[in-house]
C-alpha positions as CSV (number, residue, x, y, z in Angstrom):
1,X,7.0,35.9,52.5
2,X,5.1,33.7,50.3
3,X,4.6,34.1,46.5
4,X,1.3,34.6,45.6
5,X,-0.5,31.7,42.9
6,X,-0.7,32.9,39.6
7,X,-3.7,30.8,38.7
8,X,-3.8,32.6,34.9
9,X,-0.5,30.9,34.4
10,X,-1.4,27.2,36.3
11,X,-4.5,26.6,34.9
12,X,-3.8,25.5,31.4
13,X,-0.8,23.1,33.0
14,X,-3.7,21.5,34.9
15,X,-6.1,21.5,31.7
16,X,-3.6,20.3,29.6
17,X,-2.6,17.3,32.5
18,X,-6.5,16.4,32.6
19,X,-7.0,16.3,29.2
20,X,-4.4,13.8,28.8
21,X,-5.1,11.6,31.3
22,X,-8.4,11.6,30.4
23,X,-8.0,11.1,27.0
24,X,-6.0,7.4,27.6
25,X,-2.1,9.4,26.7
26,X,0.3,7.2,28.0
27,X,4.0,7.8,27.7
28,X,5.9,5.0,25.2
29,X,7.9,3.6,28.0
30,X,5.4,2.7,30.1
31,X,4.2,-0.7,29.9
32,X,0.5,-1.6,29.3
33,X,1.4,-5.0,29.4
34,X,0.7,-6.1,33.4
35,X,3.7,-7.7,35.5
36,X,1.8,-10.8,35.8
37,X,2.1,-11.8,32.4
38,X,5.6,-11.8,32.5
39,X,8.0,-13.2,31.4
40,X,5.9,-13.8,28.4
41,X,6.8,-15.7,25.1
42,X,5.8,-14.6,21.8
43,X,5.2,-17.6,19.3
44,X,4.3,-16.7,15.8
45,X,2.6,-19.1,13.3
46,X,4.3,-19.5,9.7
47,X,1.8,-17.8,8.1
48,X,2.3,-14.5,10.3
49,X,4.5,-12.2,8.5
50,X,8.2,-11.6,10.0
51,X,7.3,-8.1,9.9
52,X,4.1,-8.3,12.4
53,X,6.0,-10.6,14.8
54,X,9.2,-8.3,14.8
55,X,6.4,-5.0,15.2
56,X,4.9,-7.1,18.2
57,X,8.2,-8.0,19.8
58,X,9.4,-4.8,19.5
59,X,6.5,-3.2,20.8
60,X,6.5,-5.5,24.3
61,X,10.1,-4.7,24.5
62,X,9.6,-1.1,24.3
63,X,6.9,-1.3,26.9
64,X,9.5,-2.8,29.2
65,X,8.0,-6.4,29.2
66,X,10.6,-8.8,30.2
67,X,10.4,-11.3,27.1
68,X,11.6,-15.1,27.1
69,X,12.3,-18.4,25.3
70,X,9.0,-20.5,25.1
71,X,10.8,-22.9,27.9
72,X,11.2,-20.1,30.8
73,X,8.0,-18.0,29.7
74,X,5.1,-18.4,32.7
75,X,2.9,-17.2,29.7
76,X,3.0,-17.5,25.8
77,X,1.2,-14.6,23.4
78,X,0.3,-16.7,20.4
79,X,-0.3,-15.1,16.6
80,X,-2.0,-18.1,14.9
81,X,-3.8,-16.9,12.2
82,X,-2.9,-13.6,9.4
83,X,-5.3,-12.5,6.7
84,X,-4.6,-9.4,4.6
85,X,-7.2,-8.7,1.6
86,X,-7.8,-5.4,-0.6
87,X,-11.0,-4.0,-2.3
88,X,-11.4,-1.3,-4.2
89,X,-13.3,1.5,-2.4
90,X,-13.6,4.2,-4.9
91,X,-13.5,4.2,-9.1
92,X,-13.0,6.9,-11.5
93,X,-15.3,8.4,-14.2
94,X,-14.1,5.4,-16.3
95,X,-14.9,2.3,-14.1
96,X,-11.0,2.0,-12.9
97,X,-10.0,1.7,-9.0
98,X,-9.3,5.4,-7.6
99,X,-8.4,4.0,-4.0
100,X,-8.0,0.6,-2.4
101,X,-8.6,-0.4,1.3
102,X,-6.2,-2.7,2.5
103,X,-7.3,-4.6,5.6
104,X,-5.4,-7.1,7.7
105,X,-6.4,-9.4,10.6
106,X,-4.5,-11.4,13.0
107,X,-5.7,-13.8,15.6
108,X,-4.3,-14.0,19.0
109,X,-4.5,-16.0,22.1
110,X,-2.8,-16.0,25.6
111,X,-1.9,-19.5,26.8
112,X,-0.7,-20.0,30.3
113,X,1.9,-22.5,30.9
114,X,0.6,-24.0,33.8
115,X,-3.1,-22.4,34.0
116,X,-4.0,-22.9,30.0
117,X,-5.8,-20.8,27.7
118,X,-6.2,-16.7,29.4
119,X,-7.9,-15.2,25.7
120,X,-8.0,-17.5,23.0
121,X,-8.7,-17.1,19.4
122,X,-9.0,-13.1,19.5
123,X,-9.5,-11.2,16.3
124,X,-7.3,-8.2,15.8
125,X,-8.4,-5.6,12.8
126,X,-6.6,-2.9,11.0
127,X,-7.4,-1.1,7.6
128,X,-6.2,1.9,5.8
129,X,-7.2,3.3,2.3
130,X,-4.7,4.4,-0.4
131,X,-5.0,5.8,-3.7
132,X,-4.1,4.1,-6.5
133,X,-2.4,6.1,-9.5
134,X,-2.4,4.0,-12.8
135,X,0.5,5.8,-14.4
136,X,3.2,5.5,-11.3
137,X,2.6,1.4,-10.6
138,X,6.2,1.6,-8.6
139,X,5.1,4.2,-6.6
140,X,1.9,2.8,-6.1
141,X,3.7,-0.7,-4.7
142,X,6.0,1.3,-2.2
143,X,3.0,2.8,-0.7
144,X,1.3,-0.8,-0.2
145,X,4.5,-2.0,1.2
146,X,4.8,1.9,3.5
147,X,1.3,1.1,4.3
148,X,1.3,-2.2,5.0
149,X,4.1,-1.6,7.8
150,X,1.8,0.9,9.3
151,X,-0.6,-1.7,9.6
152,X,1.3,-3.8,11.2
153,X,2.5,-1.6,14.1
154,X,-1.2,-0.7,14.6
155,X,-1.7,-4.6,15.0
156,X,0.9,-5.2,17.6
157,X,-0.3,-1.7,19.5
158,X,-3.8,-3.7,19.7
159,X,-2.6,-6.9,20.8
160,X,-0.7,-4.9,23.8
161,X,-4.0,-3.6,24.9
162,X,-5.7,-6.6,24.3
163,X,-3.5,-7.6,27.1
164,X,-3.7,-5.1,29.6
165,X,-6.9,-6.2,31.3
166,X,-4.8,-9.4,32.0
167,X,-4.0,-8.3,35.8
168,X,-2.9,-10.4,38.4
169,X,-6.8,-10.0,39.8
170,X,-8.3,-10.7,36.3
171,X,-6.0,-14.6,36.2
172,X,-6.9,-15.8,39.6
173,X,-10.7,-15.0,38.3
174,X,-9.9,-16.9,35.1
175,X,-8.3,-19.8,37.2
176,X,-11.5,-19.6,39.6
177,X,-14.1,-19.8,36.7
178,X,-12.2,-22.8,34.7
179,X,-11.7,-24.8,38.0
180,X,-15.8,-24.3,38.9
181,X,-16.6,-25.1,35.3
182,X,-14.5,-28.7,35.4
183,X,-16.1,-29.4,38.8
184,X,-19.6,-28.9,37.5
185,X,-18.8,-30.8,34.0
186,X,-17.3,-33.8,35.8
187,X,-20.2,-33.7,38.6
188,X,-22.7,-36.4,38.6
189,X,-26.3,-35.2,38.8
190,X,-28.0,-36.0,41.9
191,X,-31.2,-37.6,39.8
192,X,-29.0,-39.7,38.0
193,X,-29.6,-43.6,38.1
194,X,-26.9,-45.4,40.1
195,X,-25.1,-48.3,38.1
């Protein structure tokens, strides 16, 4: 004898299940990162902070992406460029800074080893707003340093879906649309005057 549905007790499972996948939810060890980017290199210039470059390897890694040496990688994730600034965003009755927004920005690009440049020269932007408390300065520098972290783990989230799009699909088009635009650049026009 069957069991008869209780549909009172399924139906917020199944909301719960749509709203989730609907909303972009995607369990931490699943990777975001396609297969055909790997086994990708990670190359960070000198002006990148350890810090970002660690958050970013460690990111990929817990995404399952197979990581490698800039000699074996098919494909090498490049952070070329940092910039982190801070502006005051509010100020008390008496003309000092109530709150600062720190923002940072890194620049990325994807480099194939045999295909060249996938993204290149990508902006990445993060920001958050603190308060600043004139009469606990310590304080005040561990929350930069707290916050600044943050920051950089929302940075290296970014660049992984920055790469997602990069699907085996999306490359070959990439390949397709570079090969036509050297044919076309080294193609001599047919009204040209013969030498």
């Amino acid at each position: 004898m069957r069991q008869p549905v209780h549909w009172r007790l399924l139906l917020p499972i199944l909301l719960a299940t749509a709203v989730l996948s609907g909303c972009g939810f995607q369990l931490r060890s699943s990777a975001p990162v396609p297969a055909a980017l790997q086994p990708l290199a990670v190359s960070c210039a000198a002006a990148i902070p350890d810090a970002l470059c660690q958050a970013v390897e460690d990111n990929l890694r817990l995404g399952g992406v197979e990581l490698a040496s800039r000699d074996e990688a098919h494909y090498r994730l490049n952070l070329g460029r940092f910039d982190q600034s801070q502006r005051t965003s509010a100020v008390t009755l008496q003309g000092a800074a109530a709150e600062y927004d720190l923002r940072q920005r890194v620049w990325i690009d994807v480099i194939g080893v045999s295909e060249g440049p996938l993204l290149a020269s990508i902006e990445i932007r993060s920001s958050e707003t603190f308060r600043y408390d004139e009469d606990n300065v310590l304080a005040k520098e561990r929350e930069q340093r707290s916050l600044e972290s943050t920051l950089y783990q929302r940075l290296a989230q970014q660049i992984l879906f920055r790469l997602s799009p990069l699907t085996e699909a999306r490359i070959q088009a990439l390949q397709q649309q570079r090969g036509a635009d050297a044919a076309e650049d080294t193609a001599i026009p047919e009204d040209a005057p013969a030498q």
